[in-house]
C-alpha positions in Angstrom: 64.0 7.9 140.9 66.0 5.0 140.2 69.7 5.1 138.3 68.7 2.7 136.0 66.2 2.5 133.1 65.9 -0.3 131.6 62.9 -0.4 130.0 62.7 3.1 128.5 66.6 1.9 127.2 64.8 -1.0 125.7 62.2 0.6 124.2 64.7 2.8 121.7 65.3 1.6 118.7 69.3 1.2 117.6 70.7 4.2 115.8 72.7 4.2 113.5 75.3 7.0 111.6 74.4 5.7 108.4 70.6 5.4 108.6 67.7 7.9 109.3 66.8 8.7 112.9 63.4 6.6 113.9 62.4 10.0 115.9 63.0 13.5 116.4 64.6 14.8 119.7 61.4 16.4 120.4 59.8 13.0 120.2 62.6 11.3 122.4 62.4 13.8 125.1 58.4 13.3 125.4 59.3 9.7 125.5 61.8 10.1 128.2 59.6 12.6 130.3 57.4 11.6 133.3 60.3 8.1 133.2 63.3 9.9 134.1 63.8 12.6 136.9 63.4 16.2 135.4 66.6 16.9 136.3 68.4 14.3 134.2 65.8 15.5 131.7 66.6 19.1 132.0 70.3 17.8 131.6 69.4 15.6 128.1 68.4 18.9 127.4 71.2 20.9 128.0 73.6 18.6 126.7 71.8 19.0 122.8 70.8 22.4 123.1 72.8 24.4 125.1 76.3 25.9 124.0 79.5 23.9 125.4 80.9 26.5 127.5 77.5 25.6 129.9 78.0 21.8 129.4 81.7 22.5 130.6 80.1 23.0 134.3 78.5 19.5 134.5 79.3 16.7 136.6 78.4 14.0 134.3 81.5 11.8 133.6 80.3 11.0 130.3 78.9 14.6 129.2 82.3 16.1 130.5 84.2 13.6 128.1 82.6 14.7 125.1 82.4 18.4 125.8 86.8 17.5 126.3 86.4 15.8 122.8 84.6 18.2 121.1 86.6 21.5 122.3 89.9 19.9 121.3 88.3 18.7 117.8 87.1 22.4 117.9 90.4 23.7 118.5 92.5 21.7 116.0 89.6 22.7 113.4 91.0 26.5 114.2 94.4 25.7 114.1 94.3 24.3 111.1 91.8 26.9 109.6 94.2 29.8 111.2 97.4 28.4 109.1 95.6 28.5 106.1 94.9 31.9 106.3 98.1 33.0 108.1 96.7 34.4 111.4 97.0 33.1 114.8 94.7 30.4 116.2 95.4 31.3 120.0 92.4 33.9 120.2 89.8 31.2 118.8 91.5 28.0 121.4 89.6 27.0 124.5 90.9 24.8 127.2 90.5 20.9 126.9 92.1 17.9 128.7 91.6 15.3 125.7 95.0 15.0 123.9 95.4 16.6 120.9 97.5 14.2 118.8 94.7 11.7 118.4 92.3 14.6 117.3 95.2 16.2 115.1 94.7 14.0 112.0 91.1 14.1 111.9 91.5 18.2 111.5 93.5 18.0 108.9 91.4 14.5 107.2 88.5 17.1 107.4 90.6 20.4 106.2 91.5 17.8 103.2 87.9 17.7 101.6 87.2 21.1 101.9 86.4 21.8 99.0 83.4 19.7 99.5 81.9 21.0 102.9 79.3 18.1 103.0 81.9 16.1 103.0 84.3 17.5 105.4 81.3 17.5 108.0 80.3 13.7 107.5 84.1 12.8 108.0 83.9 15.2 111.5 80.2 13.9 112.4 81.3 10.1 111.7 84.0 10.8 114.1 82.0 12.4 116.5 79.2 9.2 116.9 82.7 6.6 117.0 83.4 8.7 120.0 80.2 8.5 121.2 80.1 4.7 120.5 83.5 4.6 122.7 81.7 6.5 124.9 78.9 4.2 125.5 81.3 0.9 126.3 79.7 -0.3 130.3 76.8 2.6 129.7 73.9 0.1 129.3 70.9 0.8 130.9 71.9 4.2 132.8 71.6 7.9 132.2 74.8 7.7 130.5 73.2 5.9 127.6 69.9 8.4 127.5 72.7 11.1 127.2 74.8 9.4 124.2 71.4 8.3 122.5 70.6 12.0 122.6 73.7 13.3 121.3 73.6 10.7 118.1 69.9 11.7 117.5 71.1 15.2 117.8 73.4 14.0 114.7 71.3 12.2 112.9 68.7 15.0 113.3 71.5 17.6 111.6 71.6 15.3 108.7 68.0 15.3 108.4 67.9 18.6 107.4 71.2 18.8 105.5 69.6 16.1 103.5 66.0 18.1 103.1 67.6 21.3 102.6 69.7 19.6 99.5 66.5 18.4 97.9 64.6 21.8 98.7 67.4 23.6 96.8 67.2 21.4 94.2 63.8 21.5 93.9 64.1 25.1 93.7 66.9 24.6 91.2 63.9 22.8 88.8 61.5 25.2 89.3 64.0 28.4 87.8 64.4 26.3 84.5 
């Protein structure tokens, strides 16, 4: 199959951080299937469902970026988190190539608004689609994109059910009074 899929690609609406995903994953992986070969499919896959010690053993340029990004954002989250409560981070750190002083100050930005978790996690998530946005720079029409795309809908889709499970509690809230 060819390298190049330009008019799935077009097909996608834009997506953005701040707006509700058009589609579910499920519904972007039937869209993708039968266009794509199955194993850049089974990849896609992978990449949103799969833990990051497997996605550590792809070949994917792009895919081993972000699985570098995300371990070192992981592991400055458990420094940070091991200070506060005086043990020592080295038993939850992985290995990651990205550098860690350009993920340092997002840790602690994050650590900052603990106090309101929702908070903390839009301030990581927002981070995580720039980096994915970075990401994408000369990925246009390739697999590359489908990969990105399906990490931001896998974001968006988190938010979809932060955001329902906020108005189910409250709700629920109503209901007791």
């Amino acid at each position: 199959m060819a390298s190049y899929y330009t008019y799935l690609i077009s097909s996608l609406p834009m997506l953005n951080f701040s707006i509700k995903m058009p589609f579910s994953l499920g519904v972007f992986f039937a869209k993708c299937k039968g266009l794509i070969a199955d194993a850049n499919l089974e990849i896609l896959g992978n990449a949103c469902y799969q833990g990051i010690d497997f996605l550590n053993t792809t070949a994917s340029g792009s895919l081993r970026k972000w699985v570098s990004f995300e371990v070192a954002l992981r592991n400055e989250l458990a420094r940070v988190r091991a200070r506060g409560k005086k043990i020592a981070p080295e038993k939850f750190i992985r290995l990651s190539d990205y550098p860690q002083f350009q993920i340092s100050h997002l840790a602690m930005a994050a650590h900052r608004h603990s106090a309101n978790v929702l908070e903390a996690e839009k301030i990581l998530d927002q981070e995580r689609w720039d980096f994915l946005e970075q990401l994408s720079f000369g990925h246009y029409f390739d697999f590359d994109f489908l990969l990105i795309y399906a990490l931001k809908l896998k974001i968006l889709e988190r938010w979809d059910q932060v955001e329902k499970a906020d108005k189910q509690r409250f709700f629920n809230s109503l209901a007791l009074n």
